[in-house]
VODOSE-126891 format. One record per residue: x, y, z of N, C-alpha, C in turn; residue number from 1; residue in one letter. Coordinates in Angstrom, 2 decimals, always signed. Atoms other than C-alpha are relative to their C-alpha. Last residue first. Layout:
// VODOSE-126891
SITE|nx|ny|nz|cax|cay|caz|cx|cy|cz|num|residuo
SITE|X|Y|Z|X|Y|Z|X|Y|Z|NUM|A
...
//
This chain:
// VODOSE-126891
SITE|nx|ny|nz|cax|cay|caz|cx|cy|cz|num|residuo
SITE|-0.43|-0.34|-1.23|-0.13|+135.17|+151.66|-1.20|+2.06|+0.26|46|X
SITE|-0.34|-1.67|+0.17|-1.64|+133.55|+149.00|+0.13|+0.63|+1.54|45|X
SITE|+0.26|-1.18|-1.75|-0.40|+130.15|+149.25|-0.25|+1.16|-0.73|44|X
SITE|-0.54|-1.24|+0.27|-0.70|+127.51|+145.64|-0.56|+0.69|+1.86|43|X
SITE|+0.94|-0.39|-1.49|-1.43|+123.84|+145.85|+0.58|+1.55|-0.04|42|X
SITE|-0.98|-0.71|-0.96|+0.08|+122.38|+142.79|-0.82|+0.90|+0.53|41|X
SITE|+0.94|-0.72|-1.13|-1.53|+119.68|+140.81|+0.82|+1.10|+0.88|40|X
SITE|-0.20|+0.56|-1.57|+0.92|+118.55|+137.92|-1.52|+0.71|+0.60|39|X
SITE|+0.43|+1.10|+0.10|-0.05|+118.16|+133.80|+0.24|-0.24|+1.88|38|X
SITE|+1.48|+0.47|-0.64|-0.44|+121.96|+133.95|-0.39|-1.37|+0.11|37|X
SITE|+0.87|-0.48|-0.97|+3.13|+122.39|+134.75|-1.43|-0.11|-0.18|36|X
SITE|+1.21|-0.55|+0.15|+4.80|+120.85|+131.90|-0.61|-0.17|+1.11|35|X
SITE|-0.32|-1.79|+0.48|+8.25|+120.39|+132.77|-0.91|+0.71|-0.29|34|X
SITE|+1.09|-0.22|+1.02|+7.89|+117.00|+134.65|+0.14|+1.65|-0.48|33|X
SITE|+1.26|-1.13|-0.85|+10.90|+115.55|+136.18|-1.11|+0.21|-0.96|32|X
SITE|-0.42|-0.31|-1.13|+14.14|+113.30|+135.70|-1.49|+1.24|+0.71|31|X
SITE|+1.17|+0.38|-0.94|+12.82|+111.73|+132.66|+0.30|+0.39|+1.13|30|X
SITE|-0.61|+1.15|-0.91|+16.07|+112.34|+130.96|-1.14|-0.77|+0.70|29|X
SITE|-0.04|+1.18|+1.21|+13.84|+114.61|+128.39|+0.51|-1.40|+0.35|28|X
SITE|+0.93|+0.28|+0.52|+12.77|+116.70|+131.64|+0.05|-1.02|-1.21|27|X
SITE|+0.48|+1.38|-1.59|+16.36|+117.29|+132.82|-1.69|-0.83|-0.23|26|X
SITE|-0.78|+1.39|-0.02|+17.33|+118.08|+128.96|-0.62|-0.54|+1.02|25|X
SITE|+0.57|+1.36|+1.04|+14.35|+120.73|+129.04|+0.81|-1.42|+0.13|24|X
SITE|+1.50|+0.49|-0.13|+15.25|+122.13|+132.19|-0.56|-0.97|-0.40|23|X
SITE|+0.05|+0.42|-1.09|+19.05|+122.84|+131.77|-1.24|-0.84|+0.40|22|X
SITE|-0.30|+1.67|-0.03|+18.49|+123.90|+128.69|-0.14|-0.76|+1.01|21|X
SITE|-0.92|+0.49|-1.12|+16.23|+126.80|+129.99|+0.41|-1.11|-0.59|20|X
SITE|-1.60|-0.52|+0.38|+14.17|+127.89|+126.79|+1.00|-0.18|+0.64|19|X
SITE|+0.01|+0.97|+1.10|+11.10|+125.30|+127.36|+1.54|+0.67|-0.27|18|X
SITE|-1.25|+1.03|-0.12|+11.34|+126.95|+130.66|+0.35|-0.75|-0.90|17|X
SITE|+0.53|+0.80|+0.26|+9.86|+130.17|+129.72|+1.27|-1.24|+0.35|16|X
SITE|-0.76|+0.93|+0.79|+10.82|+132.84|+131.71|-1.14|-1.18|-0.38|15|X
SITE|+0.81|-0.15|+1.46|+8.46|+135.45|+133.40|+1.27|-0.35|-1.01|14|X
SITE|-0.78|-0.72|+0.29|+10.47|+134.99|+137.01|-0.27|+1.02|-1.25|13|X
SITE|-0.02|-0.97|-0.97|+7.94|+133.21|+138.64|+0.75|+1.26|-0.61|12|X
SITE|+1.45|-0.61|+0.52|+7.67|+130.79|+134.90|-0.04|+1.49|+1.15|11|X
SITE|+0.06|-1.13|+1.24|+11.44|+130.33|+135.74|-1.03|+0.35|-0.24|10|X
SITE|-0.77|-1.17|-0.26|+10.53|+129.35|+139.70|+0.39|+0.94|-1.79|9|X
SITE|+1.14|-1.27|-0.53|+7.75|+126.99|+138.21|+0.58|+1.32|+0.71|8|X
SITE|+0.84|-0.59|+0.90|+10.20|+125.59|+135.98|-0.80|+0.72|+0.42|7|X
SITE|-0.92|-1.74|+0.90|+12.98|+125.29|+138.39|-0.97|+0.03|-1.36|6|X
SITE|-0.39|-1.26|-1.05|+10.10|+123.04|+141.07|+1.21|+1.57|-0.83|5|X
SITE|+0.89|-0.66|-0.65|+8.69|+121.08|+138.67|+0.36|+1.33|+0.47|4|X
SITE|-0.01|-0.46|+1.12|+12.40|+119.69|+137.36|-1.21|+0.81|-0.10|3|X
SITE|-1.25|-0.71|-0.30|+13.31|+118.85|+140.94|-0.31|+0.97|-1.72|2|X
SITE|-0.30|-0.02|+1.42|+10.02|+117.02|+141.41|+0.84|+1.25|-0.29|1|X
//
């Protein structure tokens, strides 16, 4: 999920992605999910 994946890199960054056009449009296309707590994501601590 292409739209997953540059939201959880802007959240990394301390961005919001709601403010990324880029994001939101790809998310309104249905092209991904933008809200992160509706996924599961497996997190590493290194």
């Amino acid at each position: 999920d292409i739209v997953a994946a540059d939201a959880a890199a802007a959240k990394l960054f301390g961005l919001d992605p709601q403010n990324i056009d880029y994001i939101k449009i790809a998310s309104e296309m249905k092209l991904g999910e933008l809200d992160l707590n509706k996924l599961n994501i497996n997190r590493i601590i290194l």
